[in-house]
C-alpha positions in Angstrom: 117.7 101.2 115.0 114.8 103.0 115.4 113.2 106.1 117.0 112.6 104.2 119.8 116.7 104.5 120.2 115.9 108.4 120.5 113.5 107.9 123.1 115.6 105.2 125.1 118.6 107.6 125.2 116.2 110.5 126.2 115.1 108.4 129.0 118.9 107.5 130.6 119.0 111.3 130.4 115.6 111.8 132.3 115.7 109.2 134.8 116.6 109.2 138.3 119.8 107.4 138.0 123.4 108.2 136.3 124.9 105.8 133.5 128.0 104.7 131.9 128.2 104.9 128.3 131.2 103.3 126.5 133.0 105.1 123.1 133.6 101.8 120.8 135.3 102.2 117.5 134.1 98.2 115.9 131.6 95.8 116.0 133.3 93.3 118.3 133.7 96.5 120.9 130.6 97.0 120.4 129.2 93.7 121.4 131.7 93.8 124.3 129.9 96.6 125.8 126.6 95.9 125.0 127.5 92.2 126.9 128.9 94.0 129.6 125.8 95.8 130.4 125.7 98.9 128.8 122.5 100.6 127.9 123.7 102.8 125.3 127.3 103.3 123.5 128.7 106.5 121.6 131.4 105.6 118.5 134.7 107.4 118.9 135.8 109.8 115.3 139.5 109.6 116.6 139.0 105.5 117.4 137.0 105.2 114.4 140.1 106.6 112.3 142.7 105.2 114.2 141.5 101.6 112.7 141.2 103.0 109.1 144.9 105.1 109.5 143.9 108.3 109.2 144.0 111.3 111.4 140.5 112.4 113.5 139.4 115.5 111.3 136.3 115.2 109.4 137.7 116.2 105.9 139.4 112.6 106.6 136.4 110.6 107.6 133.6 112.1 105.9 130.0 112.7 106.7 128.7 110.1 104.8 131.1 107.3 106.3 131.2 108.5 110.1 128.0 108.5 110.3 127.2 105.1 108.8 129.8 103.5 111.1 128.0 105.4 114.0 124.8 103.9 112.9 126.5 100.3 112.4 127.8 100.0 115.7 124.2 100.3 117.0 122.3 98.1 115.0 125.6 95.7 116.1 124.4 96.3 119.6 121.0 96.7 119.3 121.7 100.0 122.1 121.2 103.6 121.5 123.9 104.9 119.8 125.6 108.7 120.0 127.7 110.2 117.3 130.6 111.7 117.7 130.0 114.0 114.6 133.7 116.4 115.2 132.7 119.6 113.4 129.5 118.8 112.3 131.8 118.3 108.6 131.6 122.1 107.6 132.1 125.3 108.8 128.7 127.0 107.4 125.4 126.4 110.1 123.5 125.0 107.2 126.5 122.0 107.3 125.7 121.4 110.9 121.8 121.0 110.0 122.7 118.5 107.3 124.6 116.5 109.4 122.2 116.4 112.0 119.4 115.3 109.5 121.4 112.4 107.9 122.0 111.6 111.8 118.3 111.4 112.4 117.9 109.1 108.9 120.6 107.1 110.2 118.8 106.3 113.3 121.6 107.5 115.9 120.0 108.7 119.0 122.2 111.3 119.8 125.2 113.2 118.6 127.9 115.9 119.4 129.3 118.7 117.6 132.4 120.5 118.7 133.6 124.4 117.8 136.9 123.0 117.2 137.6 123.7 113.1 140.0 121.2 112.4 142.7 124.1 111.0 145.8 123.9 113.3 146.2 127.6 112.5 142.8 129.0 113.7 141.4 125.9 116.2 138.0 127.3 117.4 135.2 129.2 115.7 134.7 132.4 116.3 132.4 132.8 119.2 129.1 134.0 117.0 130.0 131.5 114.7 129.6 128.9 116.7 126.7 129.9 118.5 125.0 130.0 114.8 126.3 126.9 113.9 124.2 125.3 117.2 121.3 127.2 117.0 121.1 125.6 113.1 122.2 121.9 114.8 119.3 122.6 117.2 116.2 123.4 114.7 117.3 120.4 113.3 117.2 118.4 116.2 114.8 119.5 118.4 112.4 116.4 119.6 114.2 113.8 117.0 117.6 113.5 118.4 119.6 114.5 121.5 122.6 117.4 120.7 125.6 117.6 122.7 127.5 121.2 121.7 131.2 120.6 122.8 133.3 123.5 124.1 136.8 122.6 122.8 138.9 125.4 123.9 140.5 123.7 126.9 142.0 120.9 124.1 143.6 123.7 122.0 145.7 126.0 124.3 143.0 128.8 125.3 142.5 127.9 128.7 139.8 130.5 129.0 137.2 128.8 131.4 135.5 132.3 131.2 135.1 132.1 127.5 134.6 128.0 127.5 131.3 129.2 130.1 130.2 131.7 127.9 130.2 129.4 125.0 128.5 126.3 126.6 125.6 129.0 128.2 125.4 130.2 124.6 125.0 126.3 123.2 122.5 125.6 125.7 120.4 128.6 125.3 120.4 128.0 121.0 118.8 124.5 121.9 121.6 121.8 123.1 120.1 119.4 125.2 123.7 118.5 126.8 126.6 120.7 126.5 130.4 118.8 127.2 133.9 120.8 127.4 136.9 118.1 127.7 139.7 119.3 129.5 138.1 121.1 132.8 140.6 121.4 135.4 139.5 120.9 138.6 136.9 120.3 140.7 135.9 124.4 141.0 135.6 124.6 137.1 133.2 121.7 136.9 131.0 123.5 139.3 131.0 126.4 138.0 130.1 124.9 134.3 127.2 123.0 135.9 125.8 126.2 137.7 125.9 128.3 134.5 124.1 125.9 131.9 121.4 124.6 134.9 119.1 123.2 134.3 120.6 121.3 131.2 123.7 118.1 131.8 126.8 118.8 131.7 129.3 116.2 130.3 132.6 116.0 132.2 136.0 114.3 131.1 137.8 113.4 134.1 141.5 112.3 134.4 144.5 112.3 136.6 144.1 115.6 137.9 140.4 114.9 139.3 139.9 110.9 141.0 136.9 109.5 141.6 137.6 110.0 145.2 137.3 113.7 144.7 134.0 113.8 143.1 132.6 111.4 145.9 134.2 114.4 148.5 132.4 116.6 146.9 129.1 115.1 147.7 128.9 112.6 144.9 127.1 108.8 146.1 128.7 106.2 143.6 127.7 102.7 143.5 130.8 101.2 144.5 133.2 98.3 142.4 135.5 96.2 144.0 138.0 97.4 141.7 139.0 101.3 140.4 137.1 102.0 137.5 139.0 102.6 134.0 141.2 105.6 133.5 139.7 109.0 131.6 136.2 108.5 132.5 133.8 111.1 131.6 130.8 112.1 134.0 127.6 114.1 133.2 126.4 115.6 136.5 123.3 116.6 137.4 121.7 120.0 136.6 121.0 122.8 139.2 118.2 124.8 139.8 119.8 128.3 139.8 118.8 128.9 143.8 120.8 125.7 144.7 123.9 126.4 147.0 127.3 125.5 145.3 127.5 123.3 148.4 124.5 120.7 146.5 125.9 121.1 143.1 127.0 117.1 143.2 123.6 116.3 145.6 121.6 113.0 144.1 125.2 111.9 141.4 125.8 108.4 141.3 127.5 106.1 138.9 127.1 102.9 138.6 130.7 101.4 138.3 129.9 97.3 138.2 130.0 97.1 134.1 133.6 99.0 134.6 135.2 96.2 136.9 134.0 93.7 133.9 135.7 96.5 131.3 139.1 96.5 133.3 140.2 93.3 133.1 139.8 93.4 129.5 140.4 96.2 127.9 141.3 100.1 128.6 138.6 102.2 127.5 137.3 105.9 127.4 133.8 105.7 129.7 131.0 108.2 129.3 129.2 108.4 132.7 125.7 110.4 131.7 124.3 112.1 135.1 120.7 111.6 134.1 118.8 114.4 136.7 117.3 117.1 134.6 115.4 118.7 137.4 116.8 120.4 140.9 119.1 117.6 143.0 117.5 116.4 145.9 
């Protein structure tokens, strides 16, 4: 890959239109997506582990080898590729630079680190802490490859959507150019998340507690399938202008959901679906 794989990410981002962007753990997953119409694919640390038998912690997996496999799967697919990066493989801000420069060398268009600490007994960093620990992922970054910061509060126990807000505001104010925190609980909390990191994406994971159907209520236009998409989908939707009404928050979303009837009938699979507006919906 090469930094053309930066810029072709940064453009699904920018453009007008959402997309869907498989986690794959191996090269023939890889291949499957990228056949199935995919325009960009992110590797998967707890998938990645799962087919070497370890656990999803980075003191398992290593910078060095995550980030190589992330890297592999691209050139594979000849697609951007995004990096799930856990950690960042340290607790220190300087570890989360480092790992976003051996990113860039790699040639992985994107990546995410997550607050989580990987230490059952204390789970998330210290608010301050992690804010540092983004600002140093985003002087690294900035211009050579996209940064997701990951809010991971909501995985851990500390349902805190106050704090899990004041954490992704933080994230996107040091730099992050898309700020994701798994778990939100309903429809209320997503809005709320998108209003207070506008004008910046917002990656949601959606499951059982939030259909499609809902998201289309709330003013969503999908591109329909003649069959229901995969389970656990995640959605980026688009960013507000802060004078937008709650009422537009979902104005101009659409996901294309074709690829995902293809996907179904083969395989079960987590889906990333990137809301690509960066200025005020429609």
């Amino acid at each position: 890959m090469t930094a053309s794989a930066t810029e072709r990410f940064r453009a699904l981002h920018q453009g007008p239109a959402a997309f869907i962007m498989p986690n794959v753990w191996d090269g023939a997953s890889a291949l499957m997506m990228r056949d199935a119409g995919f325009a960009a694919i992110g590797s998967s640390s707890f998938a990645y582990g799962a087919t070497r038998g370890l656990p999803d912690v980075s003191t398992q997996l290593g910078r060095a080898e995550s980030i190589a496999h992330a890297a592999w799967l691209g050139e594979i697919a000849k697609l951007p590729v995004n990096g799930d990066l856990a950690d960042g493989f340290g607790s220190a801000p300087e570890d989360c630079a480092a790992t976003v420069e051996v990113s860039i060398a790699a040639g992985l268009a994107g990546l995410g680190i997550e607050d989580a600490t990987g230490d059952s007994a204390a789970p998330i960093h210290d608010f301050d802490a992690a804010v540092r620990r983004i600002e140093a992922a985003a002087r690294a970054a900035r211009g050579r490859i996209l940064l997701t910061a990951r809010a991971d509060n909501l995985l851990y126990g500390r349902a805190d959507l106050d704090d899990t807000i004041r954490r992704l505001t933080a994230f996107a104010e040091a730099g992050a150019d898309v700020l994701y925190a798994p778990g939100l609980p309903d429809m209320e909390s997503i809005r709320r998340v998108v209003r207070a990191v506008a004008p910046k994406p917002v990656t949601v994971l959606t499951g059982p507690r939030v259909s499609l159907a809902e998201l289309e209520t709330a003013g969503s236009r999908w591109a329909r399938s003649h069959a229901p998409p995969p389970p656990y989908a995640q959605a980026i939707f688009p960013p507000l202008s802060r004078a937008q009404s709650p009422a537009k928050t979902f104005d101009g979303c659409w996901v294309d959901l074709a690829a995902a009837t293809t996907l179904r009938r083969r395989t079960p699979c987590r889906m990333r679906c990137v809301q690509t507006n960066t200025g005020a919906a429609p």
